[in-house]
HTML snippet that shows the backbone in 3Dmol.js (N, CA, C, O; Angstrom):
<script src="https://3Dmol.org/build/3Dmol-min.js"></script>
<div id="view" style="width:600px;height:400px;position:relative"></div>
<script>
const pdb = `
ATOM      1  N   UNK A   1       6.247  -2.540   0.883  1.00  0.00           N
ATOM      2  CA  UNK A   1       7.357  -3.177   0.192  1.00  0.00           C
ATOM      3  C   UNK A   1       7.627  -4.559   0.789  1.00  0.00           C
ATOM      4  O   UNK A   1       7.869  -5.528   0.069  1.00  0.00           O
ATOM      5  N   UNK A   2       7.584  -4.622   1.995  1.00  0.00           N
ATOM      6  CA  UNK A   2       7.933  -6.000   2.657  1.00  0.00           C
ATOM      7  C   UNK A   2       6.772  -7.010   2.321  1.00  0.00           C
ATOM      8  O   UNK A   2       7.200  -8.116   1.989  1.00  0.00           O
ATOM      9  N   UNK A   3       5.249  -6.870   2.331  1.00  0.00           N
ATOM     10  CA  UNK A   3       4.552  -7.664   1.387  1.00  0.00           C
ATOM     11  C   UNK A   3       4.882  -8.011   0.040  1.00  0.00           C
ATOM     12  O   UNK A   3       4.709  -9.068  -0.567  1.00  0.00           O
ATOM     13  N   UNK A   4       5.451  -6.794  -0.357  1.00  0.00           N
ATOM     14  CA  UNK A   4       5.632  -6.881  -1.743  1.00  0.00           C
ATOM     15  C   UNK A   4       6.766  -8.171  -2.473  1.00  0.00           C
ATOM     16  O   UNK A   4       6.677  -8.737  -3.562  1.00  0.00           O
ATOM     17  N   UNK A   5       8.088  -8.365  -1.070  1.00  0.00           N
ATOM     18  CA  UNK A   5       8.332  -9.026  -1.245  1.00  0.00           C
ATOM     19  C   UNK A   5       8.167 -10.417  -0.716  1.00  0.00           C
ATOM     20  O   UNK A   5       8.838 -11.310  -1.233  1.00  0.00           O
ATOM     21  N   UNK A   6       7.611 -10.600  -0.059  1.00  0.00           N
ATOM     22  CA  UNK A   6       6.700 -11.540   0.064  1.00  0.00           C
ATOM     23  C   UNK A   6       6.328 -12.616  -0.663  1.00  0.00           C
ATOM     24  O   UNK A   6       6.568 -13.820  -0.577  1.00  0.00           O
ATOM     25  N   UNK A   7       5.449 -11.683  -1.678  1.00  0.00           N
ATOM     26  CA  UNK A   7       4.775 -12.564  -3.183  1.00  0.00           C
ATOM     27  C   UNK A   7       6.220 -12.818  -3.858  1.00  0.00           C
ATOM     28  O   UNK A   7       6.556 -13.764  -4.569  1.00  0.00           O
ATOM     29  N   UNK A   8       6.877 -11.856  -3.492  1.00  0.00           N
ATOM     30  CA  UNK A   8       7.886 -13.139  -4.552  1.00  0.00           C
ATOM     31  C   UNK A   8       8.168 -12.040  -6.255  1.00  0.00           C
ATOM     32  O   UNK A   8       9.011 -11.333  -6.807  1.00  0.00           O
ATOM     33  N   UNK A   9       6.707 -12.616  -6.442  1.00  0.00           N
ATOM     34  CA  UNK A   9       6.812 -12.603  -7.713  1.00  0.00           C
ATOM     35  C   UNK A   9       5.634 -11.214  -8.490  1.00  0.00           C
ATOM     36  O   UNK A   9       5.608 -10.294  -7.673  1.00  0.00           O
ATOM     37  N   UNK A  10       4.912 -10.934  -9.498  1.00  0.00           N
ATOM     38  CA  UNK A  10       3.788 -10.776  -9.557  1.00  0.00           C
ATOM     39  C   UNK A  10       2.930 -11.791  -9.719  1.00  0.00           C
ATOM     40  O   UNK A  10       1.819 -11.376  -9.389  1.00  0.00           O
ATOM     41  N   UNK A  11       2.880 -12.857 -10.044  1.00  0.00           N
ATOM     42  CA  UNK A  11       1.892 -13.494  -9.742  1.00  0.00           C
ATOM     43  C   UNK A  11       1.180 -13.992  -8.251  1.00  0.00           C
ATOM     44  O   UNK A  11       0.389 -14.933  -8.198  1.00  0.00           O
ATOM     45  N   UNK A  12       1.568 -13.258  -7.158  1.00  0.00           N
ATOM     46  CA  UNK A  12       1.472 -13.102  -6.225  1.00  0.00           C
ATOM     47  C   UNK A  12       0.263 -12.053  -5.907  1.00  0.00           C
ATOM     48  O   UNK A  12      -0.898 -12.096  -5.501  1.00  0.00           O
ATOM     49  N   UNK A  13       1.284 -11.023  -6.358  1.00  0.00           N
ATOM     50  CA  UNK A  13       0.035  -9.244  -6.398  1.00  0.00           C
ATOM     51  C   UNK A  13      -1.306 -10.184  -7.099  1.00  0.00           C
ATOM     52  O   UNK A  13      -2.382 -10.340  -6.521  1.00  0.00           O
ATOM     53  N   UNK A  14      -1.003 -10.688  -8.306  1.00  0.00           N
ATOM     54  CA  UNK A  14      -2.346 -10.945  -8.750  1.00  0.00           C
ATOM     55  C   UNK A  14      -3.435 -11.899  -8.291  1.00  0.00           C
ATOM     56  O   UNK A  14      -4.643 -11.768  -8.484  1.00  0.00           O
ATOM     57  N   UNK A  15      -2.615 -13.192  -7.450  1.00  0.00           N
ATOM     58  CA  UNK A  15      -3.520 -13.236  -6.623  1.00  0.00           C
ATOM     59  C   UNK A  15      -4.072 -12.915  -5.420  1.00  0.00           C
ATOM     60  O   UNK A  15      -4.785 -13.627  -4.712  1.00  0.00           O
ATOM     61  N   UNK A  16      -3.694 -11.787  -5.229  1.00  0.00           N
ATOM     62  CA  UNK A  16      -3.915 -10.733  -3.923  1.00  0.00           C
ATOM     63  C   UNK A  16      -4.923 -10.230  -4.590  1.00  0.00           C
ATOM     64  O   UNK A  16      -5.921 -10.199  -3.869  1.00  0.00           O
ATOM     65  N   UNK A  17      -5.121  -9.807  -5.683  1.00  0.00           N
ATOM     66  CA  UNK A  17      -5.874  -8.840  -6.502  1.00  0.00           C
ATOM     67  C   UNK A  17      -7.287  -9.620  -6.564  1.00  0.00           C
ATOM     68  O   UNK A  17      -8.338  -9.090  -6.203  1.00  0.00           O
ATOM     69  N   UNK A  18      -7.208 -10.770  -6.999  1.00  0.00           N
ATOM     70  CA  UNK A  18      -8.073 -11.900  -7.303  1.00  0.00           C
ATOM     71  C   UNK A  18      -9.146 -11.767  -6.035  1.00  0.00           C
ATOM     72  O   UNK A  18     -10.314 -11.386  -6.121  1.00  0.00           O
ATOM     73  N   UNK A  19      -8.366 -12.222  -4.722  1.00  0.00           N
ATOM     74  CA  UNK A  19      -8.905 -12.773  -3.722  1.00  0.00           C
ATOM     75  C   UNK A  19      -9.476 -11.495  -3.398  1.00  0.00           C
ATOM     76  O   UNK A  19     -10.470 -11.729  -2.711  1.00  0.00           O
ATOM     77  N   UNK A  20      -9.307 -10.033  -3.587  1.00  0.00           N
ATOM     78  CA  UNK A  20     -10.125  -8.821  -3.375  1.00  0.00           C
ATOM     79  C   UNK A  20     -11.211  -8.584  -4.167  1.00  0.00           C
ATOM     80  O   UNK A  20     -11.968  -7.689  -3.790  1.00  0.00           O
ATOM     81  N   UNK A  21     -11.559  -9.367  -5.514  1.00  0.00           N
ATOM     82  CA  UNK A  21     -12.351  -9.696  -6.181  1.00  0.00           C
ATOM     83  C   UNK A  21     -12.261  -8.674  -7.476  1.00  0.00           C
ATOM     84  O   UNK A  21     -13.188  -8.377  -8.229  1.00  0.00           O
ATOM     85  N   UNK A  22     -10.749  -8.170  -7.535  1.00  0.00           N
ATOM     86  CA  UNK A  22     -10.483  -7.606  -8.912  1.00  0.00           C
ATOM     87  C   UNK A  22     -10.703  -8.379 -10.051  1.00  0.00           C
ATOM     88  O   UNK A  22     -11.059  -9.503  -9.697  1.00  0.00           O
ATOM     89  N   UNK A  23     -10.644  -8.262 -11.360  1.00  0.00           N
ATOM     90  CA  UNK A  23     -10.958  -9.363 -12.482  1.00  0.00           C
ATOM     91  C   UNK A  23      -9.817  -8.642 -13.711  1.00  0.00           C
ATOM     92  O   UNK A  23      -9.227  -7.587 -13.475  1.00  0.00           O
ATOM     93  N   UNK A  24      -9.694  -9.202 -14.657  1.00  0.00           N
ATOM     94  CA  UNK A  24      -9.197  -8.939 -15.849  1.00  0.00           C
ATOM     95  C   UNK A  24      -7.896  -8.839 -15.778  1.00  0.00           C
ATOM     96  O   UNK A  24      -7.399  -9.290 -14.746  1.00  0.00           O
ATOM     97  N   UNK A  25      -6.997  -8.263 -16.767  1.00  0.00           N
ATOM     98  CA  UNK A  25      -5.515  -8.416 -16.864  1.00  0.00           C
ATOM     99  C   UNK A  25      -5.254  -7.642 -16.194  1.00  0.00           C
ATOM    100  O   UNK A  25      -6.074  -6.726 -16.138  1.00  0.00           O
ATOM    101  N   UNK A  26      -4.074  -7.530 -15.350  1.00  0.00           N
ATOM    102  CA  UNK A  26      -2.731  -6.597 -14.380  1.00  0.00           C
ATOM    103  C   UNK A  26      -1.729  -6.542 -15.306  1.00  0.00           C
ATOM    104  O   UNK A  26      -1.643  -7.039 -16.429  1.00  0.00           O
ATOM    105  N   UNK A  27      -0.868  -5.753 -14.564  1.00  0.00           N
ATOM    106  CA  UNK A  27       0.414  -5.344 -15.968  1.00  0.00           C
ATOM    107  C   UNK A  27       1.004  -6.128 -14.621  1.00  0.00           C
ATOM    108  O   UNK A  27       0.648  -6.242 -13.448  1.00  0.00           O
ATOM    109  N   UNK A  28       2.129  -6.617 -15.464  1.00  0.00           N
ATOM    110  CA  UNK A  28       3.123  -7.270 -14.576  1.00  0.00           C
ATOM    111  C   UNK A  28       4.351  -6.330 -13.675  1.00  0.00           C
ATOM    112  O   UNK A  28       4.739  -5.492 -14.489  1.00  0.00           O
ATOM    113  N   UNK A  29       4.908  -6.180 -12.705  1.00  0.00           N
ATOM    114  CA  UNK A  29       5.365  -5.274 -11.845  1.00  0.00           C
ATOM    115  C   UNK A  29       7.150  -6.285 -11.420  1.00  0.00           C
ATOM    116  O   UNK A  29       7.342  -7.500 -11.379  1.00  0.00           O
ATOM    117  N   UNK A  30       7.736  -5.591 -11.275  1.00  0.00           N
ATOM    118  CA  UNK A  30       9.192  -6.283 -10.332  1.00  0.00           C
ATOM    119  C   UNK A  30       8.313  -6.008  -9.042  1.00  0.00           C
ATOM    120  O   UNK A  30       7.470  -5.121  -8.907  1.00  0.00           O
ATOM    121  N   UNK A  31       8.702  -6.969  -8.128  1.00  0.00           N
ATOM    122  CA  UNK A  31       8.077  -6.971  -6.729  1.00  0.00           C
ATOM    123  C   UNK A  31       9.641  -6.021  -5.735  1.00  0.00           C
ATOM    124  O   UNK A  31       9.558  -5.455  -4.645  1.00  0.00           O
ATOM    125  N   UNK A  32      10.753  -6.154  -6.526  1.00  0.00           N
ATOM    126  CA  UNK A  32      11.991  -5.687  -5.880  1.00  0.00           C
ATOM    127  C   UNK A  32      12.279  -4.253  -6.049  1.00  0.00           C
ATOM    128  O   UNK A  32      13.312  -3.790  -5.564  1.00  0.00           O
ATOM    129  N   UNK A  33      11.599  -3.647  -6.580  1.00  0.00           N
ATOM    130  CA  UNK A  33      11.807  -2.217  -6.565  1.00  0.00           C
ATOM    131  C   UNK A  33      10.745  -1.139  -5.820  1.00  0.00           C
ATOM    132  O   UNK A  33       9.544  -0.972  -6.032  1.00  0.00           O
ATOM    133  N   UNK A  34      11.716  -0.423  -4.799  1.00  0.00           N
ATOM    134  CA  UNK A  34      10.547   0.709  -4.146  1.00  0.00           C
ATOM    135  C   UNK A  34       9.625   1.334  -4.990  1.00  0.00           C
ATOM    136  O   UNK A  34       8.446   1.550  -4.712  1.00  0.00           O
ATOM    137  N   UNK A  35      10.110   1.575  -5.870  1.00  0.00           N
ATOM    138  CA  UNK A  35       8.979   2.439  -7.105  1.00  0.00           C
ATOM    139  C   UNK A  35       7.587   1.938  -7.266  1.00  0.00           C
ATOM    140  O   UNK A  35       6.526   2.536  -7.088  1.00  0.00           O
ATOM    141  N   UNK A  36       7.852   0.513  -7.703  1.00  0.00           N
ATOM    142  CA  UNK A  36       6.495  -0.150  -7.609  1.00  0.00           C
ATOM    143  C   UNK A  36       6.094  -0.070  -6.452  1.00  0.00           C
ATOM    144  O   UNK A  36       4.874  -0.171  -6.579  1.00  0.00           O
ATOM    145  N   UNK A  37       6.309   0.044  -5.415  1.00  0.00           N
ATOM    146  CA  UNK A  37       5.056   0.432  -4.138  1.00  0.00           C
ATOM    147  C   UNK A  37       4.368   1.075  -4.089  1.00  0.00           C
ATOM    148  O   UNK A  37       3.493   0.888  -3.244  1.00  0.00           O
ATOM    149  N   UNK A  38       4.318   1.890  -4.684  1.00  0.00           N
ATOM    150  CA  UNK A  38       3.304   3.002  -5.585  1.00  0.00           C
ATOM    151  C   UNK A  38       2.254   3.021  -6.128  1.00  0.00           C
ATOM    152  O   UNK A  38       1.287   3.776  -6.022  1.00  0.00           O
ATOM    153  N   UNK A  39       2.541   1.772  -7.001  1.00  0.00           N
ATOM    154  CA  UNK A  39       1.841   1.385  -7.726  1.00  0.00           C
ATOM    155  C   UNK A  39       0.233   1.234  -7.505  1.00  0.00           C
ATOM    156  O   UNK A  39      -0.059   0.725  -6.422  1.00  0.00           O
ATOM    157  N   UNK A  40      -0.891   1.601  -8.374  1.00  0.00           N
ATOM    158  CA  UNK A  40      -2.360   1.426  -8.454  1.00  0.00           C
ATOM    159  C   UNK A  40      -2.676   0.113  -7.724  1.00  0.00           C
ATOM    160  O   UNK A  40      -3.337  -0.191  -6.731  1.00  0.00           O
ATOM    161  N   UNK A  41      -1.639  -0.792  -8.979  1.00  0.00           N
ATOM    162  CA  UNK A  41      -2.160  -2.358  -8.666  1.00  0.00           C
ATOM    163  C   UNK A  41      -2.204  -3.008  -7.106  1.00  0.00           C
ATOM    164  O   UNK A  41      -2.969  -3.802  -6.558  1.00  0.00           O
ATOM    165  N   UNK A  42      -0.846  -2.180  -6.609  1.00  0.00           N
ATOM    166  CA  UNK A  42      -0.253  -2.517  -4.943  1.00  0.00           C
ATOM    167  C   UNK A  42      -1.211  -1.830  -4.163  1.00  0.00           C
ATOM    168  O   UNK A  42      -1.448  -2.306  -3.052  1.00  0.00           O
ATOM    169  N   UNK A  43      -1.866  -0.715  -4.547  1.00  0.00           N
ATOM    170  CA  UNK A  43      -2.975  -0.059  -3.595  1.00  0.00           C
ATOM    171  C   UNK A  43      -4.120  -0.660  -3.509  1.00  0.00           C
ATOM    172  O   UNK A  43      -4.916  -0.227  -2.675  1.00  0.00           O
ATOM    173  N   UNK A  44      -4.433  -1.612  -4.203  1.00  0.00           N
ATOM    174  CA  UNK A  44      -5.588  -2.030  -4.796  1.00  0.00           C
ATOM    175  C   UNK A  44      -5.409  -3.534  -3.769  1.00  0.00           C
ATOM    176  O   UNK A  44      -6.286  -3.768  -2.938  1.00  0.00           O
ATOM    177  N   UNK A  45      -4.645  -4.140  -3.868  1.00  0.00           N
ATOM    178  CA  UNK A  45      -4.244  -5.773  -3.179  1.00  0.00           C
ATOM    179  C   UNK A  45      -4.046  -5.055  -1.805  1.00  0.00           C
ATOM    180  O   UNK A  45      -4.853  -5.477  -0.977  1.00  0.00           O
ATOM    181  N   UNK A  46      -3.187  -4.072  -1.312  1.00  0.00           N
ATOM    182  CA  UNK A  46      -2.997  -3.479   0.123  1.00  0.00           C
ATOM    183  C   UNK A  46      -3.984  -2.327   0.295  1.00  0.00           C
ATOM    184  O   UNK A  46      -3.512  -1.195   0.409  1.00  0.00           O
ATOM    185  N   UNK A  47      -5.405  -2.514   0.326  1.00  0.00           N
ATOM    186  CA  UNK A  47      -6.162  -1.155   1.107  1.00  0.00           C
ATOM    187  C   UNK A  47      -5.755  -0.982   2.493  1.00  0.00           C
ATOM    188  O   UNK A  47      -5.253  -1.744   3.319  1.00  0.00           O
ATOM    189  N   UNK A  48      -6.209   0.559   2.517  1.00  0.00           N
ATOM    190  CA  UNK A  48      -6.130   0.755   4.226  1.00  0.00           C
ATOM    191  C   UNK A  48      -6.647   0.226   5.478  1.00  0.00           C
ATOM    192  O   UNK A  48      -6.247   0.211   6.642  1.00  0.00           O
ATOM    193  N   UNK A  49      -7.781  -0.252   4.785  1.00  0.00           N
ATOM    194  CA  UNK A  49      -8.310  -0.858   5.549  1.00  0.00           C
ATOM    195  C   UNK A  49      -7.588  -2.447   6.277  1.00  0.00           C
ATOM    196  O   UNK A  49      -7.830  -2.973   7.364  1.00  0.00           O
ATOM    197  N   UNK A  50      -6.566  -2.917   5.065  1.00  0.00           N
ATOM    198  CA  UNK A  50      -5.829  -4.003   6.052  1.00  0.00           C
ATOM    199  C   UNK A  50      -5.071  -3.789   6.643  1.00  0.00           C
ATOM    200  O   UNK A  50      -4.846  -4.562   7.574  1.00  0.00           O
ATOM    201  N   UNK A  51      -4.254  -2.648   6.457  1.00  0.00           N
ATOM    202  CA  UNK A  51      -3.283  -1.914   7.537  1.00  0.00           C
ATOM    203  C   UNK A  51      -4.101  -2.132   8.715  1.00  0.00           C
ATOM    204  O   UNK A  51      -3.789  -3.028   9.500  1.00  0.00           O
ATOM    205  N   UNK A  52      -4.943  -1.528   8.882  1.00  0.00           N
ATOM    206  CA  UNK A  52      -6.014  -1.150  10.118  1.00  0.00           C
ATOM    207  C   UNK A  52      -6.456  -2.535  10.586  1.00  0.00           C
ATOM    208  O   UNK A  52      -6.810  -2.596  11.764  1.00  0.00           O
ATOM    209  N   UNK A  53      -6.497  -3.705   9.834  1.00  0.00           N
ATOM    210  CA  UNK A  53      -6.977  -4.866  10.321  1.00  0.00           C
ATOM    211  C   UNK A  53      -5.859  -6.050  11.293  1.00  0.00           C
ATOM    212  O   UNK A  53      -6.045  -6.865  12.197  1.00  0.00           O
ATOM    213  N   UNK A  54      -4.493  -5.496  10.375  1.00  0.00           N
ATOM    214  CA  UNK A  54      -3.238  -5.885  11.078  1.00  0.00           C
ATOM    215  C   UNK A  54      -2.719  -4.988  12.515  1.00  0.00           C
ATOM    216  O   UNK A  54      -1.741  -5.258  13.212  1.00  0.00           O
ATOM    217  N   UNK A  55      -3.679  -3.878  12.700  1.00  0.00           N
ATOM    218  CA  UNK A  55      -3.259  -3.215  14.020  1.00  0.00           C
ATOM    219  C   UNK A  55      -1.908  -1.843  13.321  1.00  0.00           C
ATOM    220  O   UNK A  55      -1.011  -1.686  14.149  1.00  0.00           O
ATOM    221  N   UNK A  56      -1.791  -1.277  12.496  1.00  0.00           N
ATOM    222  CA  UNK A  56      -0.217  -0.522  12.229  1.00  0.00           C
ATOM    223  C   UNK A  56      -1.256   0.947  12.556  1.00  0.00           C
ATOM    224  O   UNK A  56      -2.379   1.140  12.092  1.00  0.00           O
ATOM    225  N   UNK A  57      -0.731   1.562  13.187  1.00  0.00           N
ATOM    226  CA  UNK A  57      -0.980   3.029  13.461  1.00  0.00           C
ATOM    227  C   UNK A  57      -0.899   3.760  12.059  1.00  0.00           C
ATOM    228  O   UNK A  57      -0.316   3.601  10.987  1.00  0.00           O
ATOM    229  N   UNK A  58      -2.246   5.096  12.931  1.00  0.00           N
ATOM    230  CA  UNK A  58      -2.268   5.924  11.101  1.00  0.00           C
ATOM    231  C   UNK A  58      -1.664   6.588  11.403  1.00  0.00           C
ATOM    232  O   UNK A  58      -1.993   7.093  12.476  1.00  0.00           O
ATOM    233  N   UNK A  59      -0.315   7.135  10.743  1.00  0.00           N
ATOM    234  CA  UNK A  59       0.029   8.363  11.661  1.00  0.00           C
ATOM    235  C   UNK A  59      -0.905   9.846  11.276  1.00  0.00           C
ATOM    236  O   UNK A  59      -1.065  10.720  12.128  1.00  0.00           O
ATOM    237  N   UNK A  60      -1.453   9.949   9.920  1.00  0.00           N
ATOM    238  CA  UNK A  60      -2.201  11.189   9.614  1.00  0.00           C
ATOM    239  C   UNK A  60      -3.010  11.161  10.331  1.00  0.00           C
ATOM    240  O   UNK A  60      -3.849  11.925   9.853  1.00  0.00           O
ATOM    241  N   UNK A  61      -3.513  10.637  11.555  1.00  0.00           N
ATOM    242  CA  UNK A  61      -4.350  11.009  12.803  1.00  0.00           C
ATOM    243  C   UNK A  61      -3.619  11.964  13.686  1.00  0.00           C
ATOM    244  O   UNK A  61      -4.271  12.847  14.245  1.00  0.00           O
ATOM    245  N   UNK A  62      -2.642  11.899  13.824  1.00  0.00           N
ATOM    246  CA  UNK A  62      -1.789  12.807  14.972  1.00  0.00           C
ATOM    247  C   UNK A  62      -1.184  14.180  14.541  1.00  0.00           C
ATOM    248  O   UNK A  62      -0.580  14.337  13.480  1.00  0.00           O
ATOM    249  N   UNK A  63      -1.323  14.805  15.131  1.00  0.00           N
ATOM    250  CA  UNK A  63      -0.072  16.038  14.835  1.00  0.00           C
ATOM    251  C   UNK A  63       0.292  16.608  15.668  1.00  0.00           C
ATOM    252  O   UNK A  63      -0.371  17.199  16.521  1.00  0.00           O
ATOM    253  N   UNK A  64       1.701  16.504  15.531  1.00  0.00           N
ATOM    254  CA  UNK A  64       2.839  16.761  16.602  1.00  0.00           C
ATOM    255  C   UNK A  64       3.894  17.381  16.021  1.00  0.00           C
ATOM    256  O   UNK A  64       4.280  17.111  14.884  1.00  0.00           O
ATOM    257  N   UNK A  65       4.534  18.438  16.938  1.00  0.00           N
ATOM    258  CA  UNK A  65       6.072  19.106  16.717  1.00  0.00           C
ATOM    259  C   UNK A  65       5.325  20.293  15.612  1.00  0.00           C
ATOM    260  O   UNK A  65       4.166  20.415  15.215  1.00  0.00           O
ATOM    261  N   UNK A  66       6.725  21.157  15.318  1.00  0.00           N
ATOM    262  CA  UNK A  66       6.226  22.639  14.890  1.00  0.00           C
ATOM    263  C   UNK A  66       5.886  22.415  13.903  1.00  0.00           C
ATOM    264  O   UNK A  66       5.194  23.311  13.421  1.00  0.00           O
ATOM    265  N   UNK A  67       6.145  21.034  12.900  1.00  0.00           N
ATOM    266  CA  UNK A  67       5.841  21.355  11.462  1.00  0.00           C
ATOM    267  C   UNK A  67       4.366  21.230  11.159  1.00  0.00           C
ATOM    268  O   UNK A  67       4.012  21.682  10.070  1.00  0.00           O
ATOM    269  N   UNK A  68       3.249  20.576  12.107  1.00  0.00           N
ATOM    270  CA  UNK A  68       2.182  20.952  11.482  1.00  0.00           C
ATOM    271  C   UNK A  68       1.361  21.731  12.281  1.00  0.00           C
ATOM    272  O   UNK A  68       0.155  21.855  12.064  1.00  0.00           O
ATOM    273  N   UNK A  69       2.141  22.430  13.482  1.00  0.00           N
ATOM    274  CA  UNK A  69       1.804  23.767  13.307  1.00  0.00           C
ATOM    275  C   UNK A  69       1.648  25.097  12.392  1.00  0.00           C
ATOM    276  O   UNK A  69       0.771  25.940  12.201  1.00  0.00           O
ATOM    277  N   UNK A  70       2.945  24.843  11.934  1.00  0.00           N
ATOM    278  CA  UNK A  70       2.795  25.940  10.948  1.00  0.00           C
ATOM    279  C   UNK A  70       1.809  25.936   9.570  1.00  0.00           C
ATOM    280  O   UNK A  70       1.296  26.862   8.941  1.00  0.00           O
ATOM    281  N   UNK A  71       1.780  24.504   9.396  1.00  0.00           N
ATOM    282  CA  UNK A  71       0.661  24.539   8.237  1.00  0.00           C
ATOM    283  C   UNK A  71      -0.570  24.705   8.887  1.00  0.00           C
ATOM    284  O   UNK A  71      -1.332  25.456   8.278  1.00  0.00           O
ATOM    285  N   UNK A  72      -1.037  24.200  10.020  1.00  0.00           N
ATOM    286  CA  UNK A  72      -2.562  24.936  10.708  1.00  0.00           C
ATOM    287  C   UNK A  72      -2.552  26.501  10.393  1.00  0.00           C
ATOM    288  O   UNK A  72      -3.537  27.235  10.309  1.00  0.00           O
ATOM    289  N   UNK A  73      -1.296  26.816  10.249  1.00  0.00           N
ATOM    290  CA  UNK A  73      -1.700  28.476  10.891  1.00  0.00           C
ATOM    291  C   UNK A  73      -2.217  29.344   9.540  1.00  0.00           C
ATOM    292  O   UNK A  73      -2.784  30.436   9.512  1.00  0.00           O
ATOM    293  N   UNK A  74      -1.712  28.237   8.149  1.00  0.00           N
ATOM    294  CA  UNK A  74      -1.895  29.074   6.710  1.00  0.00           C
ATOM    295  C   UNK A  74      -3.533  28.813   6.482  1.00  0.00           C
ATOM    296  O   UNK A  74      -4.101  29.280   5.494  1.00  0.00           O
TER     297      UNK A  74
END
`;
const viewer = $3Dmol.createViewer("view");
viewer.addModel(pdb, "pdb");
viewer.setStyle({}, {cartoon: {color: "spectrum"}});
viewer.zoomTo();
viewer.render();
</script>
């Protein structure tokens, strides 16, 4: 979301999209609403892989405390 607002705008996402070497039309998005973080288009401009390039921890590497104990145990 904080990238998201960032761009501002969507024409932002789209050239995020661009520079990943997406092509053709995007639907246009509010950059101000959590919902759109969701979004295909936002997964597509933010892969995981740049998380990982900016240094942000995965947390689905770790498991800690009882709650995913109990799902190991099913």
């Amino acid at each position: 979301m904080k990238k998201m607002r960032e761009w501002k705008s969507w024409r932002g996402l789209h050239r995020a999209l661009r520079q990943r070497g997406y092509r053709g039309d995007f639907q246009r998005i509010s950059m101000r609403s959590w919902r759109n973080s969701a979004s295909p288009l936002v997964s597509m401009a933010l892969p995981n892989s740049w998380f990982r390039e900016i240094g942000l921890v995965d947390l689905t590497k770790y498991s800690v405390g009882i709650v995913s104990q109990f799902y190991e145990r099913r």
